[in-house]
N, C-alpha and C positions, 0 to 999 in steps of 0.2 A: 061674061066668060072670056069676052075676045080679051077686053082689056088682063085679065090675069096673064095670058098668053103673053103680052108684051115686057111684062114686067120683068125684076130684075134675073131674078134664075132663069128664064128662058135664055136668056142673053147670055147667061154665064154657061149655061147647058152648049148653045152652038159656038162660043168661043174659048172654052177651057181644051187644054190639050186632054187627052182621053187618061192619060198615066195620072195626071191632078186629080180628076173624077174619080177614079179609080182610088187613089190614094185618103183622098176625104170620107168617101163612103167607108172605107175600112176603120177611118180613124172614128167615125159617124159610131159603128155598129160594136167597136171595141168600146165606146164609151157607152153604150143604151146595156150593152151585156153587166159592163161593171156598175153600173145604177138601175138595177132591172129591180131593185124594188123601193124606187122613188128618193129622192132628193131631198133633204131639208133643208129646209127654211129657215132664214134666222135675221134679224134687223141688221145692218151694218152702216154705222154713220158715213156719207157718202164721200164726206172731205178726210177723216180717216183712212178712207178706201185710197182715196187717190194718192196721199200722201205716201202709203207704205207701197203702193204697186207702179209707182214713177221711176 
């Protein structure tokens, strides 16, 4: 347990300004509201991926 404590969200939890935090959880809770009933899945070729999102 100690070690989860170190890890990287703690780190971001005592160095992020509070207004960030704040900002992310919203953006967090606005995207769980709009996919509150699950996400689909689907195959995506991975070099297709990169190519169209570069």
């Amino acid at each position: 347990m100690a070690e989860e404590e170190r890890e990287g969200l703690t780190d971001f939890r005592r160095h992020a300004a509070l207004e960030l935090r704040h900002n992310l959880a919203v953006k967090f809770c606005s995207f769980e509201a709009a996919h509150a009933g699950g996400i689909k899945g689907h195959d995506v070729d991975p070099d297709s991926y990169i190519r169209e999102h570069q």
